[in-house]
Each structure stands twice: as C-alpha cells, then as structure tokens.
N, C-alpha and C positions, 0 to 999 in steps of 0.2 A: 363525265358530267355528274356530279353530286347531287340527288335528288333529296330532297325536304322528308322529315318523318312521315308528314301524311299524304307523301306522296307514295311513299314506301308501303303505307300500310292500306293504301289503295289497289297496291300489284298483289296483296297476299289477303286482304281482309274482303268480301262480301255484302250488301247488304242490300233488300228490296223491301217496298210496303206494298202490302194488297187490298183491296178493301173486301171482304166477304159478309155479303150482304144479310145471308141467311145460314141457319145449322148447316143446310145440306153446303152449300160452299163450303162451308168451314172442314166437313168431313172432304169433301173434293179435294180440298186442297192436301188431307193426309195420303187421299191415294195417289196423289200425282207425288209427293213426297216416298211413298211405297215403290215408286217405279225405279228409285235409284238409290237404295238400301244396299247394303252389302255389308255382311259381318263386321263387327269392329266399331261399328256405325253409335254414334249417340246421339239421338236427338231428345234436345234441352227443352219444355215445354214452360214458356211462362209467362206468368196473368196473375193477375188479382182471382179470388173465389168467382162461382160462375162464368169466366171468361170464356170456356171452351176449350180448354186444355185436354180432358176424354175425350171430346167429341172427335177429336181432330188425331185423336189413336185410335180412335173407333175408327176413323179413315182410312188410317195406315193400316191396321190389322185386320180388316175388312177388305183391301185390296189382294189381299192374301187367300181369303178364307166363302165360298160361295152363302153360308152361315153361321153366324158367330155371332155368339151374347158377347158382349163384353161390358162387364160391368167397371163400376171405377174403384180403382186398388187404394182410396182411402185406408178401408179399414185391414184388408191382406197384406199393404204395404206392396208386393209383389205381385203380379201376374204375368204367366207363363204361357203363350201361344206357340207350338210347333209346327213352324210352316215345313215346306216341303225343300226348302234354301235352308233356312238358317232359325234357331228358335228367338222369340222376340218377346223382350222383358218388361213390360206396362210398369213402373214405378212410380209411387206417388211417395214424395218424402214427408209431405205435412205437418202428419203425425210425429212424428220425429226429434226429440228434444235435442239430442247428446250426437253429436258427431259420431260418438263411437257406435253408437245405433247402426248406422251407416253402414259399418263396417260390416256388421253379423248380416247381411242382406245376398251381398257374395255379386255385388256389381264387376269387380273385375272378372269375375270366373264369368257372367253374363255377357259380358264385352267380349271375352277373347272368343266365345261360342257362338255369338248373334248379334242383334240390334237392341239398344236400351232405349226405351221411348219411356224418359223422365219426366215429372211432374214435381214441382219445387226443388227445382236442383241447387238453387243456391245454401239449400241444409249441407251440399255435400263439401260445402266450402271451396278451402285450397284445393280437394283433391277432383275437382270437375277434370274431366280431361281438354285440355285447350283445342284441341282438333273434336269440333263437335258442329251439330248445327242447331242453331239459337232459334226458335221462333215465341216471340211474346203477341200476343192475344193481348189488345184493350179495348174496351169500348167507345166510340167516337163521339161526338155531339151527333149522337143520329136521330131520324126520325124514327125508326124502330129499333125494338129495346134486343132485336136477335141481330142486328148488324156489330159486327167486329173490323177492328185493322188486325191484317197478321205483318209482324215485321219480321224478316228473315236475316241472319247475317252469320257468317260463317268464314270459318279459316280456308283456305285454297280448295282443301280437296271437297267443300262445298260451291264454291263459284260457278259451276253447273247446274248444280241442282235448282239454286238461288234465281239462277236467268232462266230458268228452261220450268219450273212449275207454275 
C-alpha cells in the first residue's frame, strides 16, 4: 500500500505544543529535555529576542549541575559546561555575521564530544544537522507577559522525547 508524503513524514517527523505559563515552566521543561540527552545530541533553540531561549538551557544545564550560574553566551558566543556524562556546549549565534564565523566555534568537534544547546541556529544555515530537536519559544495572546508556547518537533530519534516531556 503507497502511503502519501505527509503520511510518510508523520512515521519519521515529531511534533507537540505546550503551553508554559511561567519562567519556572519554561526552565522545567529543559530539565525534562536533560533527562534524555545523550552525546551527539543538538538541540535547536528558537524565538524571537526575550523568548526564553537561556532560560530553557538554564534548565537543561541545571539538571546537571546542584549549582550553576549560567549566564547567556550572547557575548562568549560559547559556553562550556562539564557534566559528569558528557560536556554540553550553550551556543548563541546571534552575534554572528558570516557563515564562516560558524566554523572557527568548532560545533562539530562539540557534537561528536557532548550535547550542543543552540541559540539562533538558523546562522548555521545548510550545515544545521537534520537529526536534531527543534524547540521555538513564542509568545501567545496571553494575559501575562512570562507565558510562552514551546513547539517541539523533531526527526525519529526525537519522537520520545517529544511525547514523554
């Protein structure tokens, strides 16, 4: 039996909305995201400015760590957290004019060693890796100005993660 494209890219492709009402949700939802990390791991962090895209590494990287600043890698471009698993690369591309930017950062060499928790990945262009997981952070017609939607969506070996945080 011949199934349709978007029937096909229903068996391989991901995708849930959540509503978080407040920061601390927002951080909750990276440490239920932290439970099921495993080197290799990228997650795509995207939103418009203020969305809550840090907050929600602060989550992930806080599941990790009993105390940990983490500040936002606007201006370092990188930050390096070494957990006790795997070390985990806080990226913010923002800043970032030139593709080839990109490059001197050394995301591959991060990827094959840990988890890359990105912030404006679309700078990194074509070379995003397609097995990743996507989450975008907007703001809703809410009555408060700290409620967010997180949309999650993700290739196969996210479809767990996706149903189960």
């Amino acid at each position: 039996m011949k199934t349709s494209d978007s029937e096909t890219l229903s068996l391989t492709h991901s995708a849930r909305q959540l509503r978080l009402p407040n920061e601390a949700a927002t951080r909750a939802l990276g440490g239920r995201v932290a439970d099921f990390l495993r080197p290799g791991d990228l997650v795509a962090l995207n939103g418009d400015l203020a969305m809550g895209k840090t907050v929600l590494a602060r989550g992930v990287i806080g599941a990790f760590f009993s105390d940990v600043t983490v500040p936002s890698p606007t201006f370092t471009l990188v930050q390096i957290y070494k957990t006790d698993k795997f070390p985990i690369s806080h990226v913010d591309l923002y800043r970032l004019d030139k593709l080839e930017d990109v490059f001197e950062l050394g995301l591959e060499e991060a990827l094959d060693e840990g988890v890359v928790l990105m912030e404006w990945p679309e700078r990194w262009g074509a070379y995003l890796p397609v097995d990743r997981l996507d989450i975008t952070l907007s703001m809703p017609n809410a009555q408060s100005e700290m409620e967010r939607m997180a949309y999650l969506s993700g290739s196969e070996r996210w479809m767990d993660v996706i149903a189960n945080v």
